[in-house]
C-alpha positions in Angstrom: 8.6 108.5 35.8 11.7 106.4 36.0 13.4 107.4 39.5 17.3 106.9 40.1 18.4 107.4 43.9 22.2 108.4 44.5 23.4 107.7 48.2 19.8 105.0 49.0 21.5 103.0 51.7 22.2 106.5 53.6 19.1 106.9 55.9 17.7 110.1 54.1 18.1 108.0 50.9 16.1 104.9 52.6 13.2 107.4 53.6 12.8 108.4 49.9 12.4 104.8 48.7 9.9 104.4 51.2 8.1 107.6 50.4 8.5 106.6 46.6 6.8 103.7 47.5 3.3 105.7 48.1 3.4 107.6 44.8 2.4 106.7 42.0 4.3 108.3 39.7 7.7 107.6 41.3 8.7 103.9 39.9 12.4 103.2 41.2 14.0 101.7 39.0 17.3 102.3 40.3 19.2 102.4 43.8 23.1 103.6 44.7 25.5 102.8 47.0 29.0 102.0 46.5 29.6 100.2 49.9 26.7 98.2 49.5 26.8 97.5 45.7 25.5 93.9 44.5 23.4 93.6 48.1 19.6 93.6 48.1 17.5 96.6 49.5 15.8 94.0 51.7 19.0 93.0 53.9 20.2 96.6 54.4 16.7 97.4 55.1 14.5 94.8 56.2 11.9 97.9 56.8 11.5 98.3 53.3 11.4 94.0 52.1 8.0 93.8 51.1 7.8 97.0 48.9 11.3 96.3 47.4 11.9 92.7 47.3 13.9 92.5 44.5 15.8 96.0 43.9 19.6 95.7 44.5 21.4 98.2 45.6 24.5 99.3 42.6 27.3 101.4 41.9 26.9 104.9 41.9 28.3 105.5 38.2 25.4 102.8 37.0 23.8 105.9 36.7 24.8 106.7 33.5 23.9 103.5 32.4 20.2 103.7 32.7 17.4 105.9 31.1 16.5 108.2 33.4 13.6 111.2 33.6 14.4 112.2 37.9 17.6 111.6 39.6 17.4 112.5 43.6 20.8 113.0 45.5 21.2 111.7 49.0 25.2 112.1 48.7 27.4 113.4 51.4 28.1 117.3 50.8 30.5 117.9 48.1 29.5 114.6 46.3 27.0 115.7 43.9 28.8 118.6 42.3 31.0 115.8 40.2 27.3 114.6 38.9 24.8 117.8 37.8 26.1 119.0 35.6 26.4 115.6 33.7 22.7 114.5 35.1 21.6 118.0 33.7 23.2 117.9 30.2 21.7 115.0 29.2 17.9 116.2 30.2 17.7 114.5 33.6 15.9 116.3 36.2 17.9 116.5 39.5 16.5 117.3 43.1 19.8 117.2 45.3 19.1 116.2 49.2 23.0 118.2 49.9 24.3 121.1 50.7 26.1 121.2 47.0 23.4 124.1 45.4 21.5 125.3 48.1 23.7 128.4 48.5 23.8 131.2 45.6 27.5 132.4 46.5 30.1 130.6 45.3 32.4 132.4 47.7 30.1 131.5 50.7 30.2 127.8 49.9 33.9 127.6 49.9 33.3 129.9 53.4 31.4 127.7 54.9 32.3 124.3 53.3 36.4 124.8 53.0 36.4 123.5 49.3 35.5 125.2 46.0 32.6 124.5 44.3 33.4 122.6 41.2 30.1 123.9 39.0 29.2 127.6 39.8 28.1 128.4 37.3 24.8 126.0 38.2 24.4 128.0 42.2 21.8 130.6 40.3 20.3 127.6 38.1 19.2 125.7 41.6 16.0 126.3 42.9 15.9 126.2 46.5 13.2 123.8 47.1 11.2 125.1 50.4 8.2 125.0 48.8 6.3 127.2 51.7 8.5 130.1 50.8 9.2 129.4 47.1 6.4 127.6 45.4 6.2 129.7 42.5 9.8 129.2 42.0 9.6 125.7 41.8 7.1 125.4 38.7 8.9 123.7 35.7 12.4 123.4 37.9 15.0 121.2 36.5 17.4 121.8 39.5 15.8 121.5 43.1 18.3 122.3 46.0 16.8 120.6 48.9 16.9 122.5 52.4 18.7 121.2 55.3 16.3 120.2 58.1 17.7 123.1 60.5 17.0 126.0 57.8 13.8 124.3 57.3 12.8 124.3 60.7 14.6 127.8 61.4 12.7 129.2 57.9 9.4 128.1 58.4 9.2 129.8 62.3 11.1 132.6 61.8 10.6 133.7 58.4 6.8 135.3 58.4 7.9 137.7 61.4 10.9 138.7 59.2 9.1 138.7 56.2 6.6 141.5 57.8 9.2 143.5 59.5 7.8 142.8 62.8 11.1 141.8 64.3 15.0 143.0 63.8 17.0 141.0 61.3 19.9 141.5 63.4 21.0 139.8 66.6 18.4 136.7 66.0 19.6 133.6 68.1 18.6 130.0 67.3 18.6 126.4 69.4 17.8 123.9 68.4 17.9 119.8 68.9 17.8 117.0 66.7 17.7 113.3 66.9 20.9 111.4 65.6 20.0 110.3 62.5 20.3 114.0 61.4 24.6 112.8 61.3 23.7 109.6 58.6 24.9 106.7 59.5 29.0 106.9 59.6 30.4 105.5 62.8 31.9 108.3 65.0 32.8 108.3 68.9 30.1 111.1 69.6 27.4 108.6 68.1 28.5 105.8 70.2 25.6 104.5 72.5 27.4 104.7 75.9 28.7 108.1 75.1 25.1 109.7 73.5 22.8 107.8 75.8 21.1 109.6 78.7 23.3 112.4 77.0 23.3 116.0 74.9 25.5 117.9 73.5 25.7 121.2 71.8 27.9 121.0 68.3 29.3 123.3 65.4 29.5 126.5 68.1 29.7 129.7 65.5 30.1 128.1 62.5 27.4 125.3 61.9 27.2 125.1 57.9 23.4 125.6 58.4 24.0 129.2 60.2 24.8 130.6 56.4 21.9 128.9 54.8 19.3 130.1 57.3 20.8 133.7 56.9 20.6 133.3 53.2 17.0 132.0 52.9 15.5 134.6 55.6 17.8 137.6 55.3 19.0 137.9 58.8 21.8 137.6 60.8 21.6 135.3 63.4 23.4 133.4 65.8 22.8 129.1 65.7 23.3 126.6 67.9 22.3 123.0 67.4 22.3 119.9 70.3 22.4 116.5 69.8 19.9 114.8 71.9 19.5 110.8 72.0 16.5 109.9 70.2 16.2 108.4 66.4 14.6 111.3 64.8 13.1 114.7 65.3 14.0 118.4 65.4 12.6 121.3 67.8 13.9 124.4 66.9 13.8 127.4 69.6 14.3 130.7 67.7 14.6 134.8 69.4 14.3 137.8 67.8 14.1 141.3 69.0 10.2 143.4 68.5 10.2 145.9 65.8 6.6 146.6 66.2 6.1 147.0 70.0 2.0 146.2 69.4 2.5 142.7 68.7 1.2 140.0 71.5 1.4 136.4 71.4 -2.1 136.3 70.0 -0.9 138.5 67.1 1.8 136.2 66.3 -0.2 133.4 66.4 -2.9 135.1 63.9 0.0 136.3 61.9 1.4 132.8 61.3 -2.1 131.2 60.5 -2.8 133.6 58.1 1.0 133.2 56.6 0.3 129.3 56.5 -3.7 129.1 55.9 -3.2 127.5 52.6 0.5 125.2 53.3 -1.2 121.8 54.1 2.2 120.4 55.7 2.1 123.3 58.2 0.0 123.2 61.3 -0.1 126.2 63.5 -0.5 125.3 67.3 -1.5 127.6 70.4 0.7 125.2 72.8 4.6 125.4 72.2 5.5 122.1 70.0 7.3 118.7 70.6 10.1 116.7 68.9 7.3 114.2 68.9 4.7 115.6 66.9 5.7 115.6 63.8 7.4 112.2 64.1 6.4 110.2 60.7 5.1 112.9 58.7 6.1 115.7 56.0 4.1 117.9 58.8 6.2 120.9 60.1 4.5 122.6 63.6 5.2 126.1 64.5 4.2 128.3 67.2 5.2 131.7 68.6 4.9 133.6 72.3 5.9 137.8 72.6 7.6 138.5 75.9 6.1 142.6 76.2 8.6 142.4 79.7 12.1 142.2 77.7 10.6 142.8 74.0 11.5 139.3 72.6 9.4 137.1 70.1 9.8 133.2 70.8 9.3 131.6 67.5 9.1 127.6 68.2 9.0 124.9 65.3 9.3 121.1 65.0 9.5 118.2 62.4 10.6 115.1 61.5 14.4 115.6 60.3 14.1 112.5 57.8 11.0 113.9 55.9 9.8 117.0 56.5 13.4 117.9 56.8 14.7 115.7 54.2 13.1 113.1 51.9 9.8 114.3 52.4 10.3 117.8 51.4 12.2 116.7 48.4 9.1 115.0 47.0 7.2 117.5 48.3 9.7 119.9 45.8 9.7 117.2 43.0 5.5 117.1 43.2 5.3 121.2 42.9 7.9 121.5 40.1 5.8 118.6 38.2 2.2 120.2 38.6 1.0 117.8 40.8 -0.6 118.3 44.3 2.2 119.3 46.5 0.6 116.5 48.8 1.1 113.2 46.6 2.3 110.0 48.1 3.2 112.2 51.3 1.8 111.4 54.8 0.0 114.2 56.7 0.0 113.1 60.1 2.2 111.3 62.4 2.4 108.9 64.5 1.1 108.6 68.5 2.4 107.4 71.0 
């Protein structure tokens, strides 16, 4: 299929040309970014050279210019609103890396976000594309609203327990830490190496957009805290809830997530608490879980790699389920060590 990319020189929008790359039925054909328009994919990203030695990157508006089946979004928030509902009319299919459809109340997004949504009417068209917790939805999609890497993360630990009412949907408290590249590549003071090295920071206290997303997808309330830490890429998410069932042990939660995930091939269930590191390079997303009997808490644990797994990866990951096609295509499974 002919593959546009809105936003490619952004870092998630690099990852899904190099993902692309591996699949076979992704052919890019073309590549967006204003502030790089007219300069070759090879000098912005010397990474990708030998897989796209000739694309250039162009406008955004060239795509309305080209024949198109797929357009993916890797705009900033608020961005692809002025292009659905255009994209959509004319047959395209869209998956959208933003915030822009992931939420189904318009009143929430303007909440959360401080701006009205300019297409509404599309928020119960989108398909929320977390394909663990909504496969079925996906099939035949022509509107895929790609999670945010914290809701992912947050989602995929917390949501069996919720989902089995053996812990409180109220009063649920999640920390977690991402790499840098999570805040795309604008210039800010908090990114600047002498201030973020050796350093880490927590950010968005009480009203992190993510906090509303998480609630939505897994129908709790829950308090969210993310921290920057000073690495690349990466995500660990630390998540408490309160026992509902007071017979559930860590071995319990640990059976209950395997059986939840026995048949997910991105998700790998692990005895030992997981690192930001092992998910590094792949769409793989770890999860684990202790019970504390002594103060009746559940410890739901969780990492992946924010660019894939949390971002580009999961949107092909999306795109491959809506298609028919193995939900596994042109994605990589494992990670790299050290």
């Amino acid at each position: 299929m002919r593959i546009g990319v809105l936003g490619a020189t952004g870092y998630a929008g690099l990852e899904l040309l190099r993902l692309a790359a591996s699949h076979e039925d992704l052919e890019i054909v073309l590549a967006t970014g204003d502030s790089n328009a007219g300069k070759s994919v090879s000098s912005h990203a010397p990474a990708l050279a030998s897989i796209y030695p000739h694309l250039t990157f162009e406008p955004t508006e060239a795509v309305f210019e080209r024949a198109l089946d797929v357009v993916f979004l890797a705009l900033p928030h608020g961005a692809s609103q002025k292009f659905v509902p255009a994209l959509l009319e004319r047959g395209i299919q869209v998956v959208d890396l933003g915030a822009d459809f992931r939420l189904k109340s318009a009143t929430d997004y303007a909440q959360w976000y401080r701006h009205e949504h300019s297409a509404p009417e599309l928020l119960a068209q989108s398909v929320y594309g977390l394909v663990e917790r909504h496969r079925e939805e996906l099939a035949g999609a022509r509107l895929i609203a790609v999670p945010g890497c914290y809701p992912t993360a947050s989602a995929l630990a917390l949501g069996p327990f919720l989902d089995t009412g053996v812990v409180s949907s109220e009063g649920i408290i999640v920390n977690a830490l991402s790499g840098v590249s999570g805040a795309g590549r604008a210039i800010s003071d908090r990114l600047h190496y002498p201030r973020l090295a050796g350093n880490a920071e927590a950010y968005g206290l009480l009203d992190h957009r993510h906090t509303i997303e998480i609630q939505q997808e897994i129908g709790a309330q829950l308090l969210f805290t993310p921290h920057l830490v000073p690495t690349s890429r990466g995500e660990l998410v630390s998540a408490y809830a309160r026992l509902s069932d007071a017979t559930l042990d860590t071995p319990g939660a640990l059976a209950l997530l395997r059986a939840r995930y026995a048949n997910d091939p991105f998700i790998v269930v692990v005895d030992e608490p997981p690192t930001m590191k092992d998910p590094l390079g792949s769409n793989l997303c770890f999860v684990s879980a202790r019970v504390d009997a002594r103060t009746g808490w559940l410890v739901a644990m969780s990492s992946l790699d924010n660019l894939i797994k949390g971002a580009a990866g999961q949107a092909i990951q999306a795109w491959n389920v809506a298609n028919g096609q193995d939900e596994t295509t042109g994605l990589p499974r494992s990670g790299v060590t050290p």
